[in-house]
C-alpha positions in Angstrom: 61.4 30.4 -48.7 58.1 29.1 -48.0 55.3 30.7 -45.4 53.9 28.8 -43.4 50.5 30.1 -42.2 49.3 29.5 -39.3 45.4 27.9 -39.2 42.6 30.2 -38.4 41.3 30.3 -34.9 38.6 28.2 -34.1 36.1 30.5 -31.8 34.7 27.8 -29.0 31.1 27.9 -29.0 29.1 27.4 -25.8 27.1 24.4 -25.5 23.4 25.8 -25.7 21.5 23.6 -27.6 20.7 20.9 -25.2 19.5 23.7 -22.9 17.3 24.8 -25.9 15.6 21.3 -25.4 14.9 22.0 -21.8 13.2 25.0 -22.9 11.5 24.2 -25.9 10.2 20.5 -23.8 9.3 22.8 -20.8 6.7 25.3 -23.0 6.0 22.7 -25.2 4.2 20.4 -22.0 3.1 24.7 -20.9 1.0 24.8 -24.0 -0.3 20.9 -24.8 -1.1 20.6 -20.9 -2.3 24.0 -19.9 -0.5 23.0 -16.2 2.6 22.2 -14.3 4.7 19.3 -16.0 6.9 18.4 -13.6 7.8 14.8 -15.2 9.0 16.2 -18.3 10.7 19.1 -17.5 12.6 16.8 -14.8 13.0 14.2 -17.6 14.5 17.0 -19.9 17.2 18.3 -17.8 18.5 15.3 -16.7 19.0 15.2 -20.7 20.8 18.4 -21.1 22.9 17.8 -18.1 24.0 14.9 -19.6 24.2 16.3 -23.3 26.2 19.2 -21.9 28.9 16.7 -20.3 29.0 14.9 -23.3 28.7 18.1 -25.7 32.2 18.4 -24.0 33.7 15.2 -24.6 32.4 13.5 -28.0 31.2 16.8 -30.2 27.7 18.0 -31.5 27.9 16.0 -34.5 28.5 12.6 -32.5 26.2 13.4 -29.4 23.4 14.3 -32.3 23.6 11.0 -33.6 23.9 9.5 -30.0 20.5 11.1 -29.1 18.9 9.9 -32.4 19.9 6.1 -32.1 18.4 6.4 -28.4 15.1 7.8 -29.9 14.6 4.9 -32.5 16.2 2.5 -30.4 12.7 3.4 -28.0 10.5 4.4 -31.1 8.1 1.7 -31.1 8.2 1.7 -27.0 5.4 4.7 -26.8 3.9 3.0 -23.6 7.0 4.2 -22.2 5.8 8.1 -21.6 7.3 11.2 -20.1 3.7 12.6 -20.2 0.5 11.7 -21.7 1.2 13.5 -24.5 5.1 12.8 -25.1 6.9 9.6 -25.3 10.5 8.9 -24.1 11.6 8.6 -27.6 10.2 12.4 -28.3 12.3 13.4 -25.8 15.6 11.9 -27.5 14.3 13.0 -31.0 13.8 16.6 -30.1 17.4 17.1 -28.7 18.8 15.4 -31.8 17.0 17.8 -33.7 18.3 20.8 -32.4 21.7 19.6 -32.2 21.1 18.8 -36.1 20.2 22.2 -36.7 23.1 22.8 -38.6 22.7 19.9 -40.9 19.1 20.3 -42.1 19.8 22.2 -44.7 20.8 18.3 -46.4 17.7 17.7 -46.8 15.9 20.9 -48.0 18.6 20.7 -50.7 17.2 17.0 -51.3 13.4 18.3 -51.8 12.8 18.6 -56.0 14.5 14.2 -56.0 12.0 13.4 -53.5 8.7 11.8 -53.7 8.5 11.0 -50.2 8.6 15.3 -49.3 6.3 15.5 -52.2 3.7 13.0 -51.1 4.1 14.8 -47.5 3.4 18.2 -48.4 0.6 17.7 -50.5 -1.3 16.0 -47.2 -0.4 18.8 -45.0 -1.5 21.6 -48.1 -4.9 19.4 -48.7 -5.4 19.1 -45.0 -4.6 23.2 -44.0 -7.0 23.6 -46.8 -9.7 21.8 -45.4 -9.6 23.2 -42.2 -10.1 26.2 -44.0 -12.8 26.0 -45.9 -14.4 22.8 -44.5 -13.9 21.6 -41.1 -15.7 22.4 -38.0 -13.5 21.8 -35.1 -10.2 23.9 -37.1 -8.8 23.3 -33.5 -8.4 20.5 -33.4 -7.7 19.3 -36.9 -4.7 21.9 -36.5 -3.4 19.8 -34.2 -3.8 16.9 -35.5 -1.8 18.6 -38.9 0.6 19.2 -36.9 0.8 15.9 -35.7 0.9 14.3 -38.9 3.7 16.6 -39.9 6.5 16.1 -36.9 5.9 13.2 -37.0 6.7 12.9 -41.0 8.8 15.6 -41.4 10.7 15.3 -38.3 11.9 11.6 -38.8 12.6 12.3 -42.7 14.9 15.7 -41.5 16.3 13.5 -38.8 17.4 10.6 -40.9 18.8 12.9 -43.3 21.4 14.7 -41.0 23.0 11.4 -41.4 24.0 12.4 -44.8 26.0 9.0 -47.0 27.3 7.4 -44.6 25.7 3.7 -44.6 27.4 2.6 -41.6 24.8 5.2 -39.3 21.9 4.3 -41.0 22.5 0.5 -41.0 22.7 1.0 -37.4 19.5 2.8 -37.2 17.8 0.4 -39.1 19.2 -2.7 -36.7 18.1 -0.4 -33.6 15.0 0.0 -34.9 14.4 -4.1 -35.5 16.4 -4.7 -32.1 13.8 -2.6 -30.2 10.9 -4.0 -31.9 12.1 -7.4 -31.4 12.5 -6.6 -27.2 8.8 -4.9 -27.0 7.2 -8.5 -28.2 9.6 -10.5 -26.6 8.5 -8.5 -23.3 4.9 -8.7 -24.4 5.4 -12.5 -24.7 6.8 -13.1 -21.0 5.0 -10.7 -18.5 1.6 -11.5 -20.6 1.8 -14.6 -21.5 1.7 -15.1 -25.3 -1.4 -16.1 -27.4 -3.2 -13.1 -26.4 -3.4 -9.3 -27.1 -0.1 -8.2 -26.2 1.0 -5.1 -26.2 4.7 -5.2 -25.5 5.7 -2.0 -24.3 3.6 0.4 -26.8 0.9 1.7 -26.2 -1.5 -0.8 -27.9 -1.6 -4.1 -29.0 -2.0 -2.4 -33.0 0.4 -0.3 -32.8 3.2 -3.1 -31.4 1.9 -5.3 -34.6 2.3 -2.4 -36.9 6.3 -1.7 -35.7 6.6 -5.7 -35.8 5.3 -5.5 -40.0 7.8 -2.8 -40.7 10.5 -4.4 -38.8 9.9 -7.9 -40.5 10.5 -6.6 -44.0 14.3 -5.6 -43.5 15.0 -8.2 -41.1 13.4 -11.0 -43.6 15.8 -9.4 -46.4 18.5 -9.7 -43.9 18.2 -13.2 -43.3 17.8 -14.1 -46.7 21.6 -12.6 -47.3 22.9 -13.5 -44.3 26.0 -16.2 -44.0 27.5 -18.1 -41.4 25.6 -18.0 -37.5 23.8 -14.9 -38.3 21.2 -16.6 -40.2 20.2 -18.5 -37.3 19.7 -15.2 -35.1 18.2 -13.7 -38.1 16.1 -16.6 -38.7 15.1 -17.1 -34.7 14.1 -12.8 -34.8 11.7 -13.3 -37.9 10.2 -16.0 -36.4 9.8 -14.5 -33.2 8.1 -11.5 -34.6 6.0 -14.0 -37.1 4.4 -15.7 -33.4 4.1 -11.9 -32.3 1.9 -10.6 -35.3 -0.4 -13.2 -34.2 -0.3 -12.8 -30.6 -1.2 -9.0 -30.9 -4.5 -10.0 -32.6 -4.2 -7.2 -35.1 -6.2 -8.5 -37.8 -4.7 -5.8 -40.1 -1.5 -6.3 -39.3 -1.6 -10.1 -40.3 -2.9 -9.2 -43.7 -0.1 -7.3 -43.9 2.6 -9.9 -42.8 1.1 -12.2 -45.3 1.2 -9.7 -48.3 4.7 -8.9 -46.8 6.1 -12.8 -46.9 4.4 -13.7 -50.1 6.0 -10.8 -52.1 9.3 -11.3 -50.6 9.2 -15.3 -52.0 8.8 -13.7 -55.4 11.6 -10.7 -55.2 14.3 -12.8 -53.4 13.9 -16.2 -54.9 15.2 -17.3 -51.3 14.7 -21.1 -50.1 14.5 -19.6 -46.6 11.7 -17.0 -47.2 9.8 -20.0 -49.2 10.2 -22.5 -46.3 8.8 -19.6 -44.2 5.8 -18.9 -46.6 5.2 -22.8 -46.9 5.5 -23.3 -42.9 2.4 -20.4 -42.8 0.4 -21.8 -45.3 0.3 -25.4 -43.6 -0.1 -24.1 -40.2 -3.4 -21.6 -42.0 -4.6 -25.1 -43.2 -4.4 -26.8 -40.3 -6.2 -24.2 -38.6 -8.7 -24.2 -40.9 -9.5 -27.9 -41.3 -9.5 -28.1 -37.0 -6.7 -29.9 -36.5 -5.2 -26.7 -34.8 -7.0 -24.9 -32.0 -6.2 -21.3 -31.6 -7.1 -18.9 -28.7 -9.7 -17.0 -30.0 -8.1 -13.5 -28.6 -5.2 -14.8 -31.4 -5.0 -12.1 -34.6 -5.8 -15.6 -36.9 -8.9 -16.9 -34.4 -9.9 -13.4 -34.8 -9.7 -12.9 -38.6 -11.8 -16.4 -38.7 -14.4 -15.3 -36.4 -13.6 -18.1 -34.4 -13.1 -16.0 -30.9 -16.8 -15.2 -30.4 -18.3 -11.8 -31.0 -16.0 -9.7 -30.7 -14.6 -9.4 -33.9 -18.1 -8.9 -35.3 -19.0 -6.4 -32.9 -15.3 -4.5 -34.0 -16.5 -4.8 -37.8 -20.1 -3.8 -37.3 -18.7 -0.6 -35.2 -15.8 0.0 -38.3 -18.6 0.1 -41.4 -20.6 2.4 -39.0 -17.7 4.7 -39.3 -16.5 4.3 -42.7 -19.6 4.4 -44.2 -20.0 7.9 -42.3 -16.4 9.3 -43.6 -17.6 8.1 -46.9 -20.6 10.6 -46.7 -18.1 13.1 -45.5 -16.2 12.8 -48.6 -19.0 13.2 -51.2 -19.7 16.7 -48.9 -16.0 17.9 -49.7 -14.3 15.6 -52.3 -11.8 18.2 -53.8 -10.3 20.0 -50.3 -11.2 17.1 -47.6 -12.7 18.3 -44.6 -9.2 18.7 -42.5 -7.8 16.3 -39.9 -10.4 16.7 -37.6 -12.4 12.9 -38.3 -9.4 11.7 -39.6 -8.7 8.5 -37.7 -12.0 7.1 -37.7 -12.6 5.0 -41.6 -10.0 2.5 -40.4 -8.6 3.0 -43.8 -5.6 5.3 -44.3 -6.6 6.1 -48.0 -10.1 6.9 -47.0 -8.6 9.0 -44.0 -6.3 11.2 -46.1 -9.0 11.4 -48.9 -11.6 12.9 -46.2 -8.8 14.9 -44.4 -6.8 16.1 -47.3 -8.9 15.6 -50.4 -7.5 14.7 -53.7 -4.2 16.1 -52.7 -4.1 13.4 -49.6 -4.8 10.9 -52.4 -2.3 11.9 -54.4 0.2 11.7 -51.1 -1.0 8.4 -50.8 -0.2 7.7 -54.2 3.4 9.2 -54.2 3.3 6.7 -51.2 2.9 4.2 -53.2 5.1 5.1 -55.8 8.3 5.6 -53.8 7.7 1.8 -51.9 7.8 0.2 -55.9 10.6 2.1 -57.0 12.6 0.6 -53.3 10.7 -3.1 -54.0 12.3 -2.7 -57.1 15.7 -2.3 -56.6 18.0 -5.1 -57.2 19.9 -6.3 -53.8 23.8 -6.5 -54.6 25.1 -4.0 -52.6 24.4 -3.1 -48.5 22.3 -0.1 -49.4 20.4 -1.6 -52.1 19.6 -5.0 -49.7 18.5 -2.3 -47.0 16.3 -0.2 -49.7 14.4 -3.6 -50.4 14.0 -4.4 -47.0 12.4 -1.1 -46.0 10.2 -0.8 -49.0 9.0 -4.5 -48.3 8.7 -3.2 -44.9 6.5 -0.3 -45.6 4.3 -2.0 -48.3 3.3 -4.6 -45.6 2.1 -0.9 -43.7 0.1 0.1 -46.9 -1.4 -3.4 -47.0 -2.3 -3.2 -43.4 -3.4 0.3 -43.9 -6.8 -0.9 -45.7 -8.1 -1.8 -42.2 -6.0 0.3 -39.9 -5.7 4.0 -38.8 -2.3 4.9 -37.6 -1.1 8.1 -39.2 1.5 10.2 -37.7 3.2 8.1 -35.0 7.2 8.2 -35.5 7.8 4.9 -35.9 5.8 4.6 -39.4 7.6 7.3 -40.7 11.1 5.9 -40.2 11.1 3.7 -43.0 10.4 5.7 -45.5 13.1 8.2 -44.5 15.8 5.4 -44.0 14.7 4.1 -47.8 14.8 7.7 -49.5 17.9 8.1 -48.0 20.0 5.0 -48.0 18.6 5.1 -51.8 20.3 7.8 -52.9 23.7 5.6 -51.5 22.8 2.6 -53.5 22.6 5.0 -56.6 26.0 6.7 -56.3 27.6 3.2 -55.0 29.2 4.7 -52.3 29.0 2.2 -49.8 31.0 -1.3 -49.2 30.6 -4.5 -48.1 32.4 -3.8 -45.0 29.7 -1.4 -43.7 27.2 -4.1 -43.7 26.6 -5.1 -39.9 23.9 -7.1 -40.4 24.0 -9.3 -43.4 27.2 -10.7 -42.6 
């Protein structure tokens, strides 16, 4: 006669995490602001009344996820602001981190396999040490370390809480392009187009730097695609194409063109080669005059053709470089901390005066992990989404020789939805029916 035992009882647990995010946003806006914010901790209760409710009905593990395709879904949207400090998105991210509490032990697990934690910790080490020994304003380079690190960190612990399963992170990833894809179709209609649009972020650079990362995937994506989905595909990479150029980001452009010309050589696709060879005529017809361009357009603007002030910008940017340059000939081995790190207009210069050598060897690991994702092969989802994202993040590091950003979210989500989704296309545990994009 067999015993049947009963299951163990499951002790209920209350749900107190999404009042930890009221909390932890409340003294968090108590010690940035040094004053009352009202906005935020408003903004943050209306989240954990609504977390609690749906604590209730759909679990942690499912609200977690919830709450972190609402923060990339509004990643690249950091115009939107609960404060002047905080963005809408860091609102979502920080109550799906503490409702992925229990699940970031993944990741530290993950640390030794990773190049990408690597790379990290040796910019924050270099740059703690040169606030140590070097910088004079240890204030604020702390902060600015800290920046640099939630950012980085954050989005690469996030991510991870996904663990294997494709299906989230493919999800992510089309959020991700979706939202970037609404900011310049926004910029495009309330400001016109052919200008410096800034779509809903913050500034017109930082819209043209989300629009480069999302146009690697999405340009893999269409390559693969079948049936109507190219043409959406297809109509999206075009769109953010028009919207490089109407941000004027000079930087970014250079990075769209690096980005399109090594994608014709990985994917051997007649689509991406029609693309390329549509740019390249339209270039040449700008540059013989048959095509007039507004000179506020990022092309106009890489010609000199819009007047003086992209002079005027260049004069002011080998001012400052040539100054962070002198900086790191002062400190060379330890960096001189975060404090002047924004101002070279070069992220390898940046991280070299910030961090030192151990920023340039970041950058480095950097560049390692985006070859090893350019060179996977696409056959399966995960690999198809690994190429994308590393094409993705190269045009970023192409862009970064005459650009600055550093530690907003949205650079950092690449790289974590690569390292990730690259450990799936090495075990071959997804299918073809996960893929919601491609098909």
């Amino acid at each position: 006669m067999r015993t049947i035992l009963a299951p163990p009882a499951v002790r209920a647990r209350p749900p107190l995490l999404p009042f930890a995010a009221v909390g932890t946003g409340i003294a968090w806006s108590a010690v940035a602001t040094r004053a009352p914010a009202p906005e935020v901790a408003l903004t943050l209760s209306i989240l954990a009344v609504v977390a609690f409710f749906a604590f209730l009905l759909i679990g942690r593990r499912r609200l977690a996820t919830a709450f972190l395709l609402a923060g990339v879904l509004t990643m690249t949207w950091n115009g939107v602001r609960l404060a002047g400090w905080a963005t809408l998105s860091d609102g979502l991210l920080v109550v799906a981190l503490l409702l992925s509490l229990p699940e970031i032990s993944f990741p530290l697990r993950q640390v030794p396999r990773s190049p990408i934690y690597i790379a990290v910790f040796l910019i924050v080490f270099g740059g703690i040490a040169g606030t140590i020994f070097a910088t004079t304003d240890s204030a604020e380079s702390t902060s600015r370390i800290l920046r640099f690190g939630i950012a980085s960190v954050g989005m690469l612990f996030l991510v991870s809480t996904i663990g294997r399963d494709y299906r989230k992170l493919n999800l992510l990833l089309a959020g991700f392009i979706g939202s970037t894809v609404a900011s310049t179709a926004f910029g495009m209609v309330m400001e016109g187009g052919m200008g410096r649009i800034d779509g809903l972020a913050i500034h017109p650079n930082h819209l043209a730097q989300a629009q480069v990362l999302s146009l690697g995937p999405l340009i893999v994506f269409w390559s693969t695609a079948r049936g109507m989905n190219r043409f959406g595909l297809g109509a999206m990479v075009v769109l953010l194409s028009l919207g490089v150029l109407d941000t004027g980001s000079r930087g970014s452009l250079i990075g769209t063109i690096a980005l399109v010309g090594l994608a014709v050589v990985l994917l051997k696709s007649g689509r991406v080669a029609v693309l390329a060879g549509a740019g390249t005529i339209a270039m040449v017809l700008v540059l013989i005059g048959i095509i007039t361009v507004p000179g506020s357009n990022a092309f106009a603007r890489l010609l000199y053709v819009d007047g003086s002030g992209s002079a005027a910008s260049d004069a002011g940017r080998a001012i400052l470089l040539q100054k962070n340059l002198d900086l790191v000939s002062q400190s060379p081995i330890l960096g001189r901390g975060f404090e002047n790190v924004l101002e070279a207009h070069n992220i390898y210069i940046q991280l070299l005066v910030g961090a030192g050598v151990f920023g340039l060897m970041g950058a480095g690991l950097l560049v390692a992990s985006t070859v090893s994702w350019l060179l996977v092969r696409p056959t399966r989802p995960s690999s198809i989404a690994v190429l994308g994202c590393g094409l993705g993040f190269f045009g970023f590091l192409v862009a970064g020789l005459v650009q600055n950003q550093l530690w907003d979210r949205f650079l950092w989500f690449l790289p974590a939805v690569a390292t990730h989704t690259f450990w799936i296309a090495k075990a071959g545990t997804d299918r073809d029916r996960h893929s919601s994009v491609t098909r």
